[in-house]
N, CA, C and O of each residue as an XYZ file, in Angstrom:
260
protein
N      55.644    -31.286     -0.353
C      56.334    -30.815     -1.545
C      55.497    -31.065     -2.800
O      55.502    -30.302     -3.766
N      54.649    -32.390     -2.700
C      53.689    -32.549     -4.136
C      52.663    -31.415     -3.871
O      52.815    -30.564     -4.747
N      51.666    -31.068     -2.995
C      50.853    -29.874     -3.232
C      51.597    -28.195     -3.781
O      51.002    -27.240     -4.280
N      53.166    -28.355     -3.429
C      53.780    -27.029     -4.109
C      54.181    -27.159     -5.442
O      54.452    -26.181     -6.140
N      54.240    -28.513     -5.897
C      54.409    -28.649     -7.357
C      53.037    -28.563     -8.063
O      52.814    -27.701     -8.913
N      52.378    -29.228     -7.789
C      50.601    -29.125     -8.519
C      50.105    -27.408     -8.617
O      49.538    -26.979     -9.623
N      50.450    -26.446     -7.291
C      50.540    -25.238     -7.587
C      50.982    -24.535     -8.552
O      50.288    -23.768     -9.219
N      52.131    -24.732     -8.699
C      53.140    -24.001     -9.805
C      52.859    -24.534    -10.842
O      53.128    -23.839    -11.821
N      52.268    -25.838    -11.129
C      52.375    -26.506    -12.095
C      50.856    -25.487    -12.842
O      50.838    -25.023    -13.982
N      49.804    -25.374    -11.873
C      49.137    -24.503    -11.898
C      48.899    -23.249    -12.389
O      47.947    -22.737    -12.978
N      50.065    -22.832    -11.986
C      49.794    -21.215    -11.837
C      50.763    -20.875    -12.915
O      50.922    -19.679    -13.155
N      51.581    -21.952    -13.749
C      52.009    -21.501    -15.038
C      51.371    -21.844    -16.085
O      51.549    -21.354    -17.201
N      50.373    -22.941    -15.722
C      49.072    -23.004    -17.021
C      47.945    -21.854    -17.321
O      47.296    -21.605    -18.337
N      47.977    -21.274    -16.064
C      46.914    -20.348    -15.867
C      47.696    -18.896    -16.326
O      47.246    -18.357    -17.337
N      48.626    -18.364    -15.764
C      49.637    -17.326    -16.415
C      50.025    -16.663    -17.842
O      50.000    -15.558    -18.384
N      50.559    -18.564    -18.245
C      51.028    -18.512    -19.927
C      50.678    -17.188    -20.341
O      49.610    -16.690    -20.700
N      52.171    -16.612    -20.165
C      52.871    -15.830    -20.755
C      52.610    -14.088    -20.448
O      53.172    -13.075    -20.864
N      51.253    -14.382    -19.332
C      50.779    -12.785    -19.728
C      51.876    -12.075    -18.250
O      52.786    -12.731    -17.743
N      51.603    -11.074    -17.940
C      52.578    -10.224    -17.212
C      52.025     -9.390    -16.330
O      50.899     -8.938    -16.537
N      52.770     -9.058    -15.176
C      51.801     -8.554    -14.089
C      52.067     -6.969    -14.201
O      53.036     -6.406    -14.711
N      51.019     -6.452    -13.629
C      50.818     -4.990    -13.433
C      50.257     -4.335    -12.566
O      49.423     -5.162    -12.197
N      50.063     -3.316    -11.862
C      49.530     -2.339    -10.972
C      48.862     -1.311    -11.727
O      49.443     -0.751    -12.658
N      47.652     -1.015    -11.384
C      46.876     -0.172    -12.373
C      47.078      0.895    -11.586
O      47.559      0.944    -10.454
N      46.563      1.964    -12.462
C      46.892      3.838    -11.456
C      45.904      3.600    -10.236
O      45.820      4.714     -9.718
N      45.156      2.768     -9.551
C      44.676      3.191     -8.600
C      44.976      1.676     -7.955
O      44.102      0.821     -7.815
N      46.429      1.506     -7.576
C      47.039      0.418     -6.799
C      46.738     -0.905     -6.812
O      47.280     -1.580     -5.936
N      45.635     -1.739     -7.981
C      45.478     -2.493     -8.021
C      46.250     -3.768     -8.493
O      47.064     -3.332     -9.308
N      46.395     -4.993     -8.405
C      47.238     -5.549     -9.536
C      46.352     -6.268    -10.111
O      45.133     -6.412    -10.013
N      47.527     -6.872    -10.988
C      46.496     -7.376    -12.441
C      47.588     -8.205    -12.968
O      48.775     -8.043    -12.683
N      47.062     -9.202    -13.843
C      47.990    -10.213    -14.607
C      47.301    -10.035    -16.182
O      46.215    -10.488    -16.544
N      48.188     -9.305    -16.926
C      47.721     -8.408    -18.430
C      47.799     -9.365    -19.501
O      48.210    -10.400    -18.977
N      47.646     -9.523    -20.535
C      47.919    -10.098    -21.471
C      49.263     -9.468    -22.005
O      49.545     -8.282    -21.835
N      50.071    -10.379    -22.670
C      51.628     -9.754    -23.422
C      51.498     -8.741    -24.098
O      52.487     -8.012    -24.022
N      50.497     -8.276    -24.897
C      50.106     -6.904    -25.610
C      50.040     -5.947    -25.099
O      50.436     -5.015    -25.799
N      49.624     -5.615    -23.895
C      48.836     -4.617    -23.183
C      49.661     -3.389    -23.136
O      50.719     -3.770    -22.634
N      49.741     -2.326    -23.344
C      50.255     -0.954    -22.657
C      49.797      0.102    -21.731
O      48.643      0.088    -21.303
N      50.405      0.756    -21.495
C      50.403      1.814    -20.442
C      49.051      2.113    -20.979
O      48.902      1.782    -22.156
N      48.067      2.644    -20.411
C      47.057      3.652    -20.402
C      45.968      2.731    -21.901
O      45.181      3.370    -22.599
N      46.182      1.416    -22.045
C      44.940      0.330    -22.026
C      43.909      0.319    -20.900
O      43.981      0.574    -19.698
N      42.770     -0.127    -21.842
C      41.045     -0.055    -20.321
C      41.178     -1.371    -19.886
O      41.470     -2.275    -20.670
N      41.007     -1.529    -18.821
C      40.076     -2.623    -18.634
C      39.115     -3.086    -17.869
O      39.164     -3.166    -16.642
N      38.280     -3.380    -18.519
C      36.451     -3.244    -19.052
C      36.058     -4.300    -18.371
O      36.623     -5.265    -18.885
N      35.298     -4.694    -17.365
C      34.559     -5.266    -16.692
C      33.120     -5.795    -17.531
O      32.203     -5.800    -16.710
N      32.865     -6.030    -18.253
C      31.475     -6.333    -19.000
C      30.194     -7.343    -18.645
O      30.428     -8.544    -18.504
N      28.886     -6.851    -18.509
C      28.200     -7.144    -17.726
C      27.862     -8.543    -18.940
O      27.529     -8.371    -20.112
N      28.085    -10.043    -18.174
C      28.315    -11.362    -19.194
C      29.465    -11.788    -19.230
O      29.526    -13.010    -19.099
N      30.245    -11.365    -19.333
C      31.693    -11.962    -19.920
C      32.090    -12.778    -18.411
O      31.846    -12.525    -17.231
N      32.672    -13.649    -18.973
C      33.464    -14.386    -18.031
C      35.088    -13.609    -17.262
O      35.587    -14.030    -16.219
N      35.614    -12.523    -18.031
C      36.431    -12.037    -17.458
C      36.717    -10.716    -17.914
O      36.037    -10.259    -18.832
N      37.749     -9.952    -17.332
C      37.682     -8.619    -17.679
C      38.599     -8.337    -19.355
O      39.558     -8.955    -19.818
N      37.935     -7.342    -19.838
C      38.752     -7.134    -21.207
C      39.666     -6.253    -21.037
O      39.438     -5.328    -20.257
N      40.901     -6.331    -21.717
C      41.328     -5.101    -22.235
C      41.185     -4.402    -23.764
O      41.336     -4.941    -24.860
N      40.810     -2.895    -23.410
C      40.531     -2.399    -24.514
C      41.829     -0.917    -25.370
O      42.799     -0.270    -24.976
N      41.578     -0.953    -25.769
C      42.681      0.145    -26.759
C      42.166      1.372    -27.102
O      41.213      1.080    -27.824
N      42.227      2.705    -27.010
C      41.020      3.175    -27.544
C      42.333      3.653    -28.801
O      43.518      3.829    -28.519
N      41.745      3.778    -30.125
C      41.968      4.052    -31.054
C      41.472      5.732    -31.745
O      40.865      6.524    -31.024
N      41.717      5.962    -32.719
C      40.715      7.495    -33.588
C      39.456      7.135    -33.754
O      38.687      8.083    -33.913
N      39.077      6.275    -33.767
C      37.490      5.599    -33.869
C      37.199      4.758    -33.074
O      37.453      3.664    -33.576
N      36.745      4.645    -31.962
C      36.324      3.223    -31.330
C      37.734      3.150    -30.186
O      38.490      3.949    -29.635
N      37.506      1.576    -30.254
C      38.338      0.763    -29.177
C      38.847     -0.839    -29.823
O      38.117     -1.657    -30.383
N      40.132     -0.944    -29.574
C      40.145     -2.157    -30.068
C      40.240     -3.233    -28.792
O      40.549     -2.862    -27.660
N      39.942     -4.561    -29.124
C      40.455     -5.485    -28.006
C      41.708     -6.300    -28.296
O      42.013     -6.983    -29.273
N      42.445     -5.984    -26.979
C      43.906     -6.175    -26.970
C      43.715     -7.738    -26.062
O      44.407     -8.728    -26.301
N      43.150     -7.709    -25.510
C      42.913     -9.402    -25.319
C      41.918     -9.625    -23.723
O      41.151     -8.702    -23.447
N      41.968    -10.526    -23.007
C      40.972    -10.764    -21.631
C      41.359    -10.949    -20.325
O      40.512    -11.107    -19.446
């Protein structure tokens, strides 16, 4: 029962707050609270994790990682 608490205890430090999703090609994903429908997310060659991006009238914004 202590290794299922250290888990959870886990996996809600690591979570905090963001929300899960299935991308259009069946994948899942755990998003940041911002994120919407038809947001990128950007794999970047360096980064420690994947971004999400926004695309805007100019550019792209970042909606979070």
């Amino acid at each position: 029962m202590e290794i299922v608490r250290k888990f959870l205890s886990c996996l809600g430090l690591t979570i905090d707050r963001r929300v899960f999703c299935i991308t259009e090609h069946g994948r899942m994903a755990i998003m940041p609270p911002l994120c919407l429908p038809g947001d990128i997310i950007c794999i970047c060659k360096g980064a420690r994790t994947p971004l999400v991006l926004r695309e805007k009238s100019i550019g792209y914004s970042l909606v979070g990682c």
